[in-house]
Residue frames relative to the residue before (quaternion, step in Angstrom):
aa qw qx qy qz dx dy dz
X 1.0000 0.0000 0.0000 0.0000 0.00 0.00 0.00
X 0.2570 -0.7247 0.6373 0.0513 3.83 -0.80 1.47
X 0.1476 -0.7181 0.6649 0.1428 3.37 -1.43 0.20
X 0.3874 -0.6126 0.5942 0.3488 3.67 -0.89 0.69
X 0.5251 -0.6541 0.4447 0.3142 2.92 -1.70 0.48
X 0.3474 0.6152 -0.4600 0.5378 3.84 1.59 0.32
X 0.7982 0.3708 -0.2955 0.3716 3.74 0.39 -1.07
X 0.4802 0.5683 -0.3766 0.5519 4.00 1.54 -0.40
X 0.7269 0.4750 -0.3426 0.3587 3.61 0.66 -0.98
X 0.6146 0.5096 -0.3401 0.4969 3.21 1.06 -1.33
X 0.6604 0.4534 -0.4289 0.4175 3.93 0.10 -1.06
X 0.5805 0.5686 -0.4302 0.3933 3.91 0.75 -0.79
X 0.7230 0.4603 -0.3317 0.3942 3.54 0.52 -1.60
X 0.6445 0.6133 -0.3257 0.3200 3.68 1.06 -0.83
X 0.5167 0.7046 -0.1796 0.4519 2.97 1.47 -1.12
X 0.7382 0.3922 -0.1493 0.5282 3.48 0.39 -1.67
X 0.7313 0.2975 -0.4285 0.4394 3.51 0.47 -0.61
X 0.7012 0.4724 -0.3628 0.3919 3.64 0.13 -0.31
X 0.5551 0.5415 -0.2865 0.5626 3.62 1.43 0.36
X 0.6402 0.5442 -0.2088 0.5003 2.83 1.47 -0.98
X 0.8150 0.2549 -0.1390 0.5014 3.68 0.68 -1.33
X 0.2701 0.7164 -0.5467 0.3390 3.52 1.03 -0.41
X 0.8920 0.1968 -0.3009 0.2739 3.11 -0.92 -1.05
X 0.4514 0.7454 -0.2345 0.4308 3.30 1.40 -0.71
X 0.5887 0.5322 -0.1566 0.5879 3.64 1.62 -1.61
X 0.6699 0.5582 -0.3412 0.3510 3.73 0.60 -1.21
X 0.7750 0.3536 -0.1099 0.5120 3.59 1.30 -1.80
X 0.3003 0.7613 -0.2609 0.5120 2.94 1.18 1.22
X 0.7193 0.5575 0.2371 0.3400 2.08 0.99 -1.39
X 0.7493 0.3426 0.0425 0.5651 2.79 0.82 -1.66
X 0.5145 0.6211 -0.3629 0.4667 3.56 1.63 -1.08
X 0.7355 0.5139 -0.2414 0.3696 3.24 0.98 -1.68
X 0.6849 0.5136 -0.2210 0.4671 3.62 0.88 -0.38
X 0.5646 0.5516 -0.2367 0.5664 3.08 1.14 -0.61
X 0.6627 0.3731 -0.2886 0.5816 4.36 0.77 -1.06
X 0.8060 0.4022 -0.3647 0.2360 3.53 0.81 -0.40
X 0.3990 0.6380 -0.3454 0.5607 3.18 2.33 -0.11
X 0.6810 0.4913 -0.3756 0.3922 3.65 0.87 -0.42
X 0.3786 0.6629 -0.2718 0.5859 3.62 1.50 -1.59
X 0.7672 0.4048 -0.3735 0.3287 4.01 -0.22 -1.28
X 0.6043 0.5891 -0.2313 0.4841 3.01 1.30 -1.82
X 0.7135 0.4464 -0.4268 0.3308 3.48 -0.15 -0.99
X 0.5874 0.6465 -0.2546 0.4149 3.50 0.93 -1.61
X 0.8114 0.3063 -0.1675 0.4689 3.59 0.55 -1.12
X 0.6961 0.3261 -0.3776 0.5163 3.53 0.90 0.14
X 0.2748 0.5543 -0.6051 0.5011 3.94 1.23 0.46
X 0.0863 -0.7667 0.6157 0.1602 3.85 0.08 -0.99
X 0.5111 0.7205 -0.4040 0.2375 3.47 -0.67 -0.53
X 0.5678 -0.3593 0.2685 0.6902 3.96 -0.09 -1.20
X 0.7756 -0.4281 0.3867 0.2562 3.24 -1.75 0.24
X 0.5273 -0.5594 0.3692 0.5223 3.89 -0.64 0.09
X 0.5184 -0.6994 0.3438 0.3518 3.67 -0.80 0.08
X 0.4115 0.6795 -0.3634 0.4867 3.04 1.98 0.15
X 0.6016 0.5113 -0.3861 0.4770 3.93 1.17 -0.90
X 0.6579 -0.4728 0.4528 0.3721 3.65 -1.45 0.53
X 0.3006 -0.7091 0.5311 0.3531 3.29 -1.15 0.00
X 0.1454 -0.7731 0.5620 0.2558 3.91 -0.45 0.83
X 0.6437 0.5392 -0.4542 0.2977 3.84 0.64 -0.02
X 0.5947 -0.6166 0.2935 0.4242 3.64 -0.96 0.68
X 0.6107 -0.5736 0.4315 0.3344 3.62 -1.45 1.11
X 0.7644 -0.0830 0.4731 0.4302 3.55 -1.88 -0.85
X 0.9459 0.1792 0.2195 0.1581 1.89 -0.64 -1.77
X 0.0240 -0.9103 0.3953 -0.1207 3.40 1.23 1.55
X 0.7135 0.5468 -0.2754 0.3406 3.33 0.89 -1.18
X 0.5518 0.5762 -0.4504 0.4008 3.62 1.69 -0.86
């Protein structure tokens, strides 16, 4: 099995860039997980009712319709 020298080049550039951003992708990443573990925290120690955006799980009015 031969490789062209178009296909060695291309596999290089792939290479380098994903070495390149990778780590860059990870703390990204992690930042982004990390504001939403905070966002979670904050929400659940506000206590009180739920956002009005969350479903409601408790029974409506308007049961009998």
């Amino acid at each position: 099995m031969t490789f062209t020298l178009d296909e060695l080049l291309a596999a290089t550039v792939v290479f380098t860039a994903l070495r390149v951003f990778a780590p860059d992708a990870l703390h990204l990443t992690r930042r982004l997980l990390r504001a939403g573990v905070r966002v979670g925290a904050a929400e659940l120690l506000k206590g009180g009712r739920p956002s009005d955006a969350a479903p409601s799980l408790t029974a409506s009015s308007d049961e009998g319709v």
